[in-house]
C-alpha positions as CSV (number, residue, x, y, z in Angstrom):
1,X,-52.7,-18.5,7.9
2,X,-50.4,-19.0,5.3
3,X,-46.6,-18.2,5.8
4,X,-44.2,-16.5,3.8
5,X,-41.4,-18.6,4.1
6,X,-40.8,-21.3,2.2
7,X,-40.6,-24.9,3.6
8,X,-37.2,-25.3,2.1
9,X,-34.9,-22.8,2.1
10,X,-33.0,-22.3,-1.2
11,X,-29.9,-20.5,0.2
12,X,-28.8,-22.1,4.0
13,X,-26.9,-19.9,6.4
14,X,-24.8,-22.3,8.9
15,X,-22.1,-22.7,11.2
16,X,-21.2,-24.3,14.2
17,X,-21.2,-20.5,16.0
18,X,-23.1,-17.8,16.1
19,X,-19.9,-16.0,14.4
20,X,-19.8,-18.4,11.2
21,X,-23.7,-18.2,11.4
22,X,-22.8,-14.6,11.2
23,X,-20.0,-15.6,8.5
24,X,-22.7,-17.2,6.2
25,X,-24.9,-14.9,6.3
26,X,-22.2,-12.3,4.8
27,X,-20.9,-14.3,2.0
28,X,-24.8,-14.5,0.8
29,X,-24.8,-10.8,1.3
30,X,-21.2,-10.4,-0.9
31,X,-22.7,-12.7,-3.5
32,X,-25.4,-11.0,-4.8
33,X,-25.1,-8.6,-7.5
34,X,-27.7,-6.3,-5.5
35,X,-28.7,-4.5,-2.6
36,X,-30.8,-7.3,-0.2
37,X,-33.8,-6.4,2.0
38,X,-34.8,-8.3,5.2
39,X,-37.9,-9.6,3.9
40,X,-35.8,-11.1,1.1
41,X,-33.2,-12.9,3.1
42,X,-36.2,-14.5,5.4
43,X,-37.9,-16.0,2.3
44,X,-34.2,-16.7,1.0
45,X,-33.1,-18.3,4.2
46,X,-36.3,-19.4,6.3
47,X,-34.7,-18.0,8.9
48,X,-37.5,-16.2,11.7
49,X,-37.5,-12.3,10.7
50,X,-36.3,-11.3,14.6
51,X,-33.2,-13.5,14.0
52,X,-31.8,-12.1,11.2
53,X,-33.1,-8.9,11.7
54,X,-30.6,-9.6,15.1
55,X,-27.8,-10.7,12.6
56,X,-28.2,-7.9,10.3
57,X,-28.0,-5.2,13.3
58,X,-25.0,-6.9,14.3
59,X,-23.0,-7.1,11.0
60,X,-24.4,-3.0,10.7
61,X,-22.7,-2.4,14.0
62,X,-19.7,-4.2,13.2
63,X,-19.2,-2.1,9.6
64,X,-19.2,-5.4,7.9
65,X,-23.0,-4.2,6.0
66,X,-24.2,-1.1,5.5
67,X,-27.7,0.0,5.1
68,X,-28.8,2.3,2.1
69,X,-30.7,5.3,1.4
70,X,-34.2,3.8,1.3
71,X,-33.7,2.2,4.9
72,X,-34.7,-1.2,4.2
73,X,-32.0,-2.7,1.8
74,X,-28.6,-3.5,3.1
75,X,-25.0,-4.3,0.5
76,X,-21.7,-5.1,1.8
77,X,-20.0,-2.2,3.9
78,X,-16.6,-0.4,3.5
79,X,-15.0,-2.8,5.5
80,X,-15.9,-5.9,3.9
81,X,-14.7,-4.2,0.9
82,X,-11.4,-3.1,1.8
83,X,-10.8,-6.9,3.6
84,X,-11.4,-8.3,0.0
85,X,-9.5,-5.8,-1.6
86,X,-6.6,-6.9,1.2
87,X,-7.1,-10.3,0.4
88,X,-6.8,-9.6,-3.6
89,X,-3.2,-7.7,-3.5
90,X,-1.5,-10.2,-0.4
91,X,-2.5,-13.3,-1.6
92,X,-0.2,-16.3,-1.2
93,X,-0.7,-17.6,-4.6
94,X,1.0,-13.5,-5.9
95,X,4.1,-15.0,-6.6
96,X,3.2,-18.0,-9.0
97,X,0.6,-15.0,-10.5
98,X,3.4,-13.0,-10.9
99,X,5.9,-15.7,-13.0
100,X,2.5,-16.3,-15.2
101,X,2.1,-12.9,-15.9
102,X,6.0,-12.1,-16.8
103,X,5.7,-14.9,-19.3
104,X,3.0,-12.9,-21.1
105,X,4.8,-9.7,-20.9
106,X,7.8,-12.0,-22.8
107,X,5.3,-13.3,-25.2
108,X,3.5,-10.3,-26.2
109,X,6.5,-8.0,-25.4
110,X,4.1,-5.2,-23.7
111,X,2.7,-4.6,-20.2
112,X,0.7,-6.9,-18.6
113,X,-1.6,-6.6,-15.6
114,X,-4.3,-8.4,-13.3
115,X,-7.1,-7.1,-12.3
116,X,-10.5,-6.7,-10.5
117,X,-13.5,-4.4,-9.6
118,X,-13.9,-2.8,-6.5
119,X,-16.9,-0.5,-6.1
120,X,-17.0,1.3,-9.9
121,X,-13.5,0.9,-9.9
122,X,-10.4,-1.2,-11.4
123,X,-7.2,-2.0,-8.9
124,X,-4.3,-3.4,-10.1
125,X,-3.4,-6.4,-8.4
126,X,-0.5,-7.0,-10.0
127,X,1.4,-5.7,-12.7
128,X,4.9,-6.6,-15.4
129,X,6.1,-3.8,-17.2
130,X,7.1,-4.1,-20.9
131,X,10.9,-3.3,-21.6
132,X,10.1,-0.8,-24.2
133,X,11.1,2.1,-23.4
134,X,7.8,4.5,-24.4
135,X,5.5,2.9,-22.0
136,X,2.4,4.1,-19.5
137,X,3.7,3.3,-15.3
138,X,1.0,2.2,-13.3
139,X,2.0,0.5,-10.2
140,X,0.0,-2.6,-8.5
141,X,-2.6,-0.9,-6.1
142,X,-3.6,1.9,-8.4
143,X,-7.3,2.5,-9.7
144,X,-8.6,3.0,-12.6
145,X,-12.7,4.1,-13.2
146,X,-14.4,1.2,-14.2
147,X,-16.2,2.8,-17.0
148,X,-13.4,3.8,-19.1
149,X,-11.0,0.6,-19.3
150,X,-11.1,-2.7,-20.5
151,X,-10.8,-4.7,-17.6
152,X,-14.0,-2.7,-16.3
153,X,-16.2,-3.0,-19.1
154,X,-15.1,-6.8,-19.0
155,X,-16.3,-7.5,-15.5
156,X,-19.3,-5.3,-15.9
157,X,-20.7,-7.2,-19.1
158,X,-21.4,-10.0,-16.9
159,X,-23.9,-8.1,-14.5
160,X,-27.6,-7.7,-15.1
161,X,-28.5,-3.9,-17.0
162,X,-30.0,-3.2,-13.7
163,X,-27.3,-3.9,-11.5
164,X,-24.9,-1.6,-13.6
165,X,-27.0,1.3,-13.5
166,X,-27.3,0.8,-9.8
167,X,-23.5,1.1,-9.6
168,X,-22.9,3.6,-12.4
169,X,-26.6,5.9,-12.0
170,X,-25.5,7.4,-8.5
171,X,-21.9,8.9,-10.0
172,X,-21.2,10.9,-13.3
173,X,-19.5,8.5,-15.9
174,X,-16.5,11.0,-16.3
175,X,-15.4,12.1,-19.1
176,X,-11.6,11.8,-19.5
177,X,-10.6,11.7,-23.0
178,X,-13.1,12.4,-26.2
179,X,-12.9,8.5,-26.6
180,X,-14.9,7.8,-22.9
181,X,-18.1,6.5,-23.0
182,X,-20.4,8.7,-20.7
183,X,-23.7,8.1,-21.7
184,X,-25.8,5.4,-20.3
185,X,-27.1,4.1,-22.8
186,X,-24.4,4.5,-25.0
187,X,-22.2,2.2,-22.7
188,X,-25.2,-0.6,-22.5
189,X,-24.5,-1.2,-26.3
190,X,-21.1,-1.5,-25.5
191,X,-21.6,-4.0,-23.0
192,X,-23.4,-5.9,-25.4
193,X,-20.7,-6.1,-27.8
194,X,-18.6,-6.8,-25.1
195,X,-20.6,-9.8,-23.7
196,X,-21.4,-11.1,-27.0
197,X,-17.0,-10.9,-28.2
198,X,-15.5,-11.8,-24.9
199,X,-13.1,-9.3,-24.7
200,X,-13.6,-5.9,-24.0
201,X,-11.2,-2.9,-25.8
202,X,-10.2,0.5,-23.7
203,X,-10.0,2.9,-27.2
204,X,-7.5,5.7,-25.5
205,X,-11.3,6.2,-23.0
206,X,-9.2,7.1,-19.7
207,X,-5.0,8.0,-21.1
208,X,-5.0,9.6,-24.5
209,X,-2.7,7.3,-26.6
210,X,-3.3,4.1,-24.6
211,X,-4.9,1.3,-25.8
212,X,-5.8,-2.0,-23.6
213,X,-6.8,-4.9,-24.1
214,X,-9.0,-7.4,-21.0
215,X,-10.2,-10.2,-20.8
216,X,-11.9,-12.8,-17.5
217,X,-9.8,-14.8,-15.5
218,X,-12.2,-17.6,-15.8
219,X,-14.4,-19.6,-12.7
220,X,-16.3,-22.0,-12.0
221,X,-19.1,-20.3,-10.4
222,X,-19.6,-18.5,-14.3
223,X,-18.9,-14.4,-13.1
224,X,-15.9,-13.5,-12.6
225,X,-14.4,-10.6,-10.9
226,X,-10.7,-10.5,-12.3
227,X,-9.0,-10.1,-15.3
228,X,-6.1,-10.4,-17.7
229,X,-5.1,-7.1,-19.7
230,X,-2.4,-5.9,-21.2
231,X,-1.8,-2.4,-22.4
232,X,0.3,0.0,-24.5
233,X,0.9,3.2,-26.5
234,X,-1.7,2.8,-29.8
235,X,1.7,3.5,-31.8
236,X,2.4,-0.1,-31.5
237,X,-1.2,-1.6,-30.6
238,X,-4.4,-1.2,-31.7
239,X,-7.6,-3.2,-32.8
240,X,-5.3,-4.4,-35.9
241,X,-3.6,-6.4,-33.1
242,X,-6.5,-7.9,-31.1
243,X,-6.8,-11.0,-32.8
244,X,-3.4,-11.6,-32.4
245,X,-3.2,-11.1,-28.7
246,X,-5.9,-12.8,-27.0
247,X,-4.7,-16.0,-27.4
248,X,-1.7,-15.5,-25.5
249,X,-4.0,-13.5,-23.0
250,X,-6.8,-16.6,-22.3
251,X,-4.1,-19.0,-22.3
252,X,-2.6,-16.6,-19.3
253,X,-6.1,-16.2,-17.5
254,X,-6.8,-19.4,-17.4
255,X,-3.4,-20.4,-16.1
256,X,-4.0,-18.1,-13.0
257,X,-7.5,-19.4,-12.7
258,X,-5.7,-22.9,-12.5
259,X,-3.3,-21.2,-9.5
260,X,-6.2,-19.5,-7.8
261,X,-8.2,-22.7,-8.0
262,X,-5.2,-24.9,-6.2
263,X,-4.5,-22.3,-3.8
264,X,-8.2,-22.8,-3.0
265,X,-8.1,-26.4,-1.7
């Protein structure tokens, strides 16, 4: 008889404990870019099928996964979510963020912000406001629907078509200004332009009179889930201005790539 699992597993899950066993198993789990079904993980893994259906249960019961509709595919539960989302706004390296990002604001002279999906939204890590005094106050910690800003659509590019209608199908793409992309298909060509450019644009889509420009914090694992932006009133930016500002804006992203990437060692 002829097994399923392959000789050599392509993905190991390890650990000197059950726990980081455990641990392993949920960082393959937040990795992927789609839901994961047992089957899948034991052909992934060549781990025996009543082990990890064991370890599954147990990151199920411990919120950390949470089964879907179809009751066979599990993604990353609310609680691993929120912990990231924890980890994102309190990290140690904020500070030296922080200086990067104030230098931009100086450069540019408008608001500047970093950013990063969770769920189908955009949170505001952090955030340096502009001294002009018509400006748009958003504080570090707010949301923003993926859909209709830059930052969003910058992240989103990077996924697979079907992995973005998994995450936008199951919820209206709302309409919030008569410049927001709510059609499917629409917003796949946008993605396209937005892959193919490397910056993505937020045309007044979710504030009437706001434009904003994203673009990746870069890494070396290729997707990234973080960006730089900056933002303002169309009465002093617009696409006239792109060009001019994304220089200033990679040179920025790929500073704090350099932070996050020292903070990591």
């Amino acid at each position: 008889m002829t097994s399923s699992v392959p000789l050599s597993p392509t993905t190991p899950v390890d650990g000197d404990t059950p726990a980081l066993r455990l641990f392993s198993l949920l960082e393959l789990i937040a990795a992927k870019d789609h839901f994961v079904s047992l089957q899948g993980l034991v052909e992934e893994t060549g781990i025996a099928k009543p082990t990890l259906h064991r370890m599954l249960h147990q990151l199920e019961a411990g919120g950390l996964i949470a089964r879907q509709a179809d009751g066979r595919s599990f993604g990353t539960g609310a609680r691993v979510r929120r912990f990231a989302e924890d980890l994102m706004l309190n990290t140690v390296q904020h500070g030296a963020r922080h200086a990067v990002l104030r230098h931009l604001v100086d450069q540019l002279g408008e608001t500047c912000n970093v950013t990063a999906l969770a769920s189908n939204e955009v949170i505001y890590l952090d955030r340096v406001e502009t001294s002009a005094p018509l400006r748009f106050l958003l504080r570090p910690g707010s949301r923003v629907p993926a859909h209709a800003s830059a930052s969003g659509k910058m992240i989103l590019s990077q996924m697979t078509p079907a992995a973005r209608r998994t995450l936008l199908s199951h919820t209206p793409l709302t309409r919030f200004t008569g410049n927001t992309i709510t059609d499917l298909e629409a917003f796949e060509e946008e993605m396209k332009t937005v892959a193919t450019q490397g910056f993505a644009v937020d045309r007044e889509e979710y504030m009437s009179g706001l434009f904003c420009i994203a673009v990746l914090v870069p890494t070396d694992q290729g997707r990234s889930n973080m960006c730089v932006a900056t933002q303002a009133p169309v009465l002093r930016l617009g696409e006239d201005r792109v060009a001019e500002m994304l220089p200033a804006l990679r040179t920025a992203a790929a500073a704090i790539a350099d932070i996050d990437k020292e903070g990591s060692r």
